[in-house]
C-alpha positions as CSV (number, residue, x, y, z in Angstrom):
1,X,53.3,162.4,106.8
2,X,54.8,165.3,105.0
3,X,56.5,168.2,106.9
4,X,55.9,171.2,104.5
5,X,57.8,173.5,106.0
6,X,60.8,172.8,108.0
7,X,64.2,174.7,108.8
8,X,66.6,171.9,109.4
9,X,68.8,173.4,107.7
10,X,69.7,175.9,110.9
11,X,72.4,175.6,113.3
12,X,70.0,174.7,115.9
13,X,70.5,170.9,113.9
14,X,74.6,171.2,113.6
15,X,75.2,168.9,116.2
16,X,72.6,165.9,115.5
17,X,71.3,166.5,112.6
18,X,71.6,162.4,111.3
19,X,69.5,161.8,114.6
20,X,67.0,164.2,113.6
21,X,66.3,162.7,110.0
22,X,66.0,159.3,111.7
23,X,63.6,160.1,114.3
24,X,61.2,161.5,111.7
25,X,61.7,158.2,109.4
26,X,60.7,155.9,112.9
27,X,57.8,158.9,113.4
28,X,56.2,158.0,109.9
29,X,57.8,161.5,108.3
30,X,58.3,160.7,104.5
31,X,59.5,163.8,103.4
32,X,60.5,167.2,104.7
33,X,60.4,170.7,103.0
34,X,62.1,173.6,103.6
35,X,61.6,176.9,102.9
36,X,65.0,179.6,102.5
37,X,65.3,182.8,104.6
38,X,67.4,185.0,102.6
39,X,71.0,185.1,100.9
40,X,72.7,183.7,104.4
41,X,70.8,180.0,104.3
42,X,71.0,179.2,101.0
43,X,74.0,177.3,101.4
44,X,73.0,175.5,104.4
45,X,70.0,174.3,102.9
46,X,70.9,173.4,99.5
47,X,73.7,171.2,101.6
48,X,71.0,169.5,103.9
49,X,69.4,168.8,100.3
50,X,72.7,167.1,99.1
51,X,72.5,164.9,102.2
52,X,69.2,163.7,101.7
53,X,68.3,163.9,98.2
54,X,64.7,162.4,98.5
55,X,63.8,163.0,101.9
56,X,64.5,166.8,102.5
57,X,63.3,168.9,99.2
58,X,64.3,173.2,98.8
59,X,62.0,175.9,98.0
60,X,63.7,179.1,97.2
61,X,62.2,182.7,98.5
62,X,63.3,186.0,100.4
63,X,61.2,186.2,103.7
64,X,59.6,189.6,104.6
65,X,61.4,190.2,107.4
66,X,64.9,190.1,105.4
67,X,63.9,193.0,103.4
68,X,64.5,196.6,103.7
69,X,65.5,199.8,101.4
70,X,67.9,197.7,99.6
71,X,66.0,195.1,98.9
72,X,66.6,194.6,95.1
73,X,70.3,193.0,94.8
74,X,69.1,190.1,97.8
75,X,66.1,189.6,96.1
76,X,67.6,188.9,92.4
77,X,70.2,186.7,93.6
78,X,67.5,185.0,95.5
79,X,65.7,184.8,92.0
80,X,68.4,183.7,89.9
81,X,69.3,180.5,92.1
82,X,66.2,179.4,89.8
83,X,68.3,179.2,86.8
84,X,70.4,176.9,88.2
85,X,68.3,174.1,90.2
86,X,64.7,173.1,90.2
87,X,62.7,173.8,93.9
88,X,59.4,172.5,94.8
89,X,57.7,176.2,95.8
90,X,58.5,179.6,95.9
91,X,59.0,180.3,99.8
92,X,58.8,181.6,102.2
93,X,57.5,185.0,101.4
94,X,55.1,186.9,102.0
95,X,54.3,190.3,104.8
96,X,54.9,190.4,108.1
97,X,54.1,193.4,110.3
98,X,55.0,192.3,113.8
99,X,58.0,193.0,114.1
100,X,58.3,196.5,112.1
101,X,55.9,198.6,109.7
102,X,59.0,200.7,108.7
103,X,59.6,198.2,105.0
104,X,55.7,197.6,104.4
105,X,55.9,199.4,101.0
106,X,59.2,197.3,100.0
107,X,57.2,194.1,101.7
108,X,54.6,194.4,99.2
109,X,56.9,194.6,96.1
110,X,58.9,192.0,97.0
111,X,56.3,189.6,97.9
112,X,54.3,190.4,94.4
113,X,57.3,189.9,92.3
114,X,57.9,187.0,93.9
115,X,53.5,185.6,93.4
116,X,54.6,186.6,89.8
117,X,57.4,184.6,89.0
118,X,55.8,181.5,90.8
119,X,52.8,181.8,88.3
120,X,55.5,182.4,85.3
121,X,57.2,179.1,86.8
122,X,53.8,177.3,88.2
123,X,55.2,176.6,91.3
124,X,53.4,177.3,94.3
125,X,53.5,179.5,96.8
126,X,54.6,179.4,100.5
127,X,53.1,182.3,102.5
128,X,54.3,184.1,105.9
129,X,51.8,186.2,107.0
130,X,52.0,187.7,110.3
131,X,49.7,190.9,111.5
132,X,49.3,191.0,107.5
133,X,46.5,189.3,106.4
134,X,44.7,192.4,104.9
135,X,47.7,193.5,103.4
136,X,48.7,189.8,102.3
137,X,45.1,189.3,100.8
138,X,45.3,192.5,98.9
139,X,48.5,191.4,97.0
140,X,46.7,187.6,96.5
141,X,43.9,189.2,95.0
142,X,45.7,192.1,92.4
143,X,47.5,188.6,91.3
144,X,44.8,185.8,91.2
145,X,44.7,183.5,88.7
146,X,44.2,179.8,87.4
147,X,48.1,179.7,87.9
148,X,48.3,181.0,91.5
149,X,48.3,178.1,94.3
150,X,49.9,177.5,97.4
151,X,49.7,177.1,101.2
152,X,49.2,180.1,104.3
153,X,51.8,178.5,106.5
154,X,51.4,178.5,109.7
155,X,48.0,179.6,109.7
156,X,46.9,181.1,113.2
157,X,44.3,183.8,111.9
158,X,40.7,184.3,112.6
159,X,37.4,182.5,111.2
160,X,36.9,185.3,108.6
161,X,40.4,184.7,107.5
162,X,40.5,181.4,107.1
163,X,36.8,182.0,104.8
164,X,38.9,184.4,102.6
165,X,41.6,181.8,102.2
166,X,38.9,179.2,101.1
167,X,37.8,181.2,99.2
168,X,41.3,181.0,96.9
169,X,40.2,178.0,94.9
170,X,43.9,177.0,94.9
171,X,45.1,177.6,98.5
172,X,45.8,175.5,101.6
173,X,46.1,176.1,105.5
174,X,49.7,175.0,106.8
175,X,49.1,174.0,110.4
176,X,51.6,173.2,112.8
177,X,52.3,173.0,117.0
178,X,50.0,176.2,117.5
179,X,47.3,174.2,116.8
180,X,48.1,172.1,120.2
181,X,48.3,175.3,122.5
182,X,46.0,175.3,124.8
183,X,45.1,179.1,124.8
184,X,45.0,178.7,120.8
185,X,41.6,179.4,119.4
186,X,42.5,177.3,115.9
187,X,41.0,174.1,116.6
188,X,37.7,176.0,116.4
189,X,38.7,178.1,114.0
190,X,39.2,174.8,111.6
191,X,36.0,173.5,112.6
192,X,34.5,175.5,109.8
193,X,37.6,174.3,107.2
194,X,37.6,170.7,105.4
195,X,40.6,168.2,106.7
196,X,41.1,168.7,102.2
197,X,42.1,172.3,102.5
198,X,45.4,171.4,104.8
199,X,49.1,170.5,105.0
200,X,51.0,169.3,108.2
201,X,54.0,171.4,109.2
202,X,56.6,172.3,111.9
203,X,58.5,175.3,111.4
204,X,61.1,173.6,113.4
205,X,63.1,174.6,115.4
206,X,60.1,176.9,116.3
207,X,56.7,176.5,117.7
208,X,57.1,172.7,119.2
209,X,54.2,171.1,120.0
210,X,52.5,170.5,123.3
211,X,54.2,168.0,125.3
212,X,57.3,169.9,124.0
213,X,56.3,173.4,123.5
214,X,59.1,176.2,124.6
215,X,62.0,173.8,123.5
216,X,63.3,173.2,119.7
217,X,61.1,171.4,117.3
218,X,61.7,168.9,115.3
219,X,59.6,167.0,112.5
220,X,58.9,163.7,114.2
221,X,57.0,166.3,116.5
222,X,54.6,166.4,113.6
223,X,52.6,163.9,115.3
224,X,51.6,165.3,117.7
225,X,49.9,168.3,115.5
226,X,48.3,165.2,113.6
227,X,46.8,163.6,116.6
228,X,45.1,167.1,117.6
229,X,43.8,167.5,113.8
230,X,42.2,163.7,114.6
231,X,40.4,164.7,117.1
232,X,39.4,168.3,115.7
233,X,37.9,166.0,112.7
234,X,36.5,163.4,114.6
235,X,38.2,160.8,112.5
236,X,41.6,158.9,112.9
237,X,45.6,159.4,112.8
238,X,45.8,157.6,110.3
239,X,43.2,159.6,108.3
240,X,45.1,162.4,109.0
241,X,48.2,161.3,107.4
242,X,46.3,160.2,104.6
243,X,44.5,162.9,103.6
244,X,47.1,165.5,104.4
245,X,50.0,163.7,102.5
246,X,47.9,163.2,99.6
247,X,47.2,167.2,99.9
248,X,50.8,168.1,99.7
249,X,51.7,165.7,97.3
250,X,49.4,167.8,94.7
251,X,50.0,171.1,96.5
252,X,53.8,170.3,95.6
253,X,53.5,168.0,92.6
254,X,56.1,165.7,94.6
């Protein structure tokens, strides 16, 4: 199995850390990806990175909800780290609307600059979309092309959505814990979605799976999201972690 998007790189794993990478090895975990925030966890993950070399792999990206008016000077160092190290997406950007409106206009810019230079670099793209997806699907669409590819992580929208996504010849659901919740409405949701169209994921620490939801995640969690997708897809774990891993592995070109 492949996390695809991670943050292990927080201080929620100061402390054990080691203990983390090795429970995800003994879990069947063969690679974890993580996404940047902003300017602030650069450092932290490009460290985590050094540690593990072929086991943890960087993307680089300014999330939505680090920008505001002064968004440019964050968002070309962010850029320019580029120059100096190779990254296996652009992420995580994208629009995200639940928390405040007040930046939507400097939302938008950022996260199309950012769908550019992923085309200009063909990497793909790691999107956070959160009470955005008319807004997120807009910017997609203005920048759609035979270069544009990459994942809706953490996808928890509706049936419609998900259509519109699959629609994106290129694109791929990122489904993680949520997908375990019992009030969740996803497993029927990805009833209408084929097992080829997603990628396994975490977000750890956040959004832990049921039996560990409300405490930190952690990527040997991920099978627990894997055994849900089985039964979802009426087929086996094992399938699961076949099928996704091959999915990120050409999502990612790792």
């Amino acid at each position: 199995m492949i996390d695809t998007h991670s943050h292990i790189y927080l201080s929620e794993f100061d402390s054990d850390l080691e203990q983390v990478v090795l429970n995800a090895k003994e879990a069947g975990v063969t690679q974890v990806l993580m996404p940047n925030v902003d300017v602030s966890t650069m450092g932290a993950m490009h460290r985590v990175e050094m540690l593990y070399p072929t086991f943890c792999k960087s993307m680089m990206g300014l999330h939505p909800t680090s920008v505001d008016a002064n968004y440019q000077k964050p968002l070309d160092e962010v850029l320019s780290q580029f120059q100096n190290r190779s990254y296996v997406a652009v992420g995580e950007i994208g629009i995200d609307l639940y928390w405040d409106k007040t930046f939507l206009s400097q939302q938008i810019v950022v996260f199309e600059k950012q769908l550019v230079l992923a085309k200009q670099l063909k990497l793909p793209v790691v999107i956070h979309c959160r009470d955005a997806f008319k807004e997120v699907f807009e910017v997609v669409e203005r920048q759609m092309d035979a270069d544009l590819r990459g994942v809706f992580h953490s996808f928890t929208g509706s049936a419609q959505d998900a259509a519109t996504i699959m629609s994106y010849p290129q694109f791929m659901l990122g489904i993680n814990g949520v997908v375990t919740f019992k009030n969740s409405s996803l497993r029927e949701v990805l009833t209408n979605v084929d097992i080829s169209r997603l990628v396994l994921e975490t977000d750890a620490p956040y959004l832990a799976p049921v039996p560990y939801r409300g405490r930190r995640n952690e990527p040997s969690y991920l099978t627990h999201v894997a055994t849900t997708l089985a039964g979802v897809y009426g087929c086996t774990f094992d399938e699961v972690d076949v099928i996704t891993t091959q999915n990120a592995q050409k999502l990612f070109n790792l």
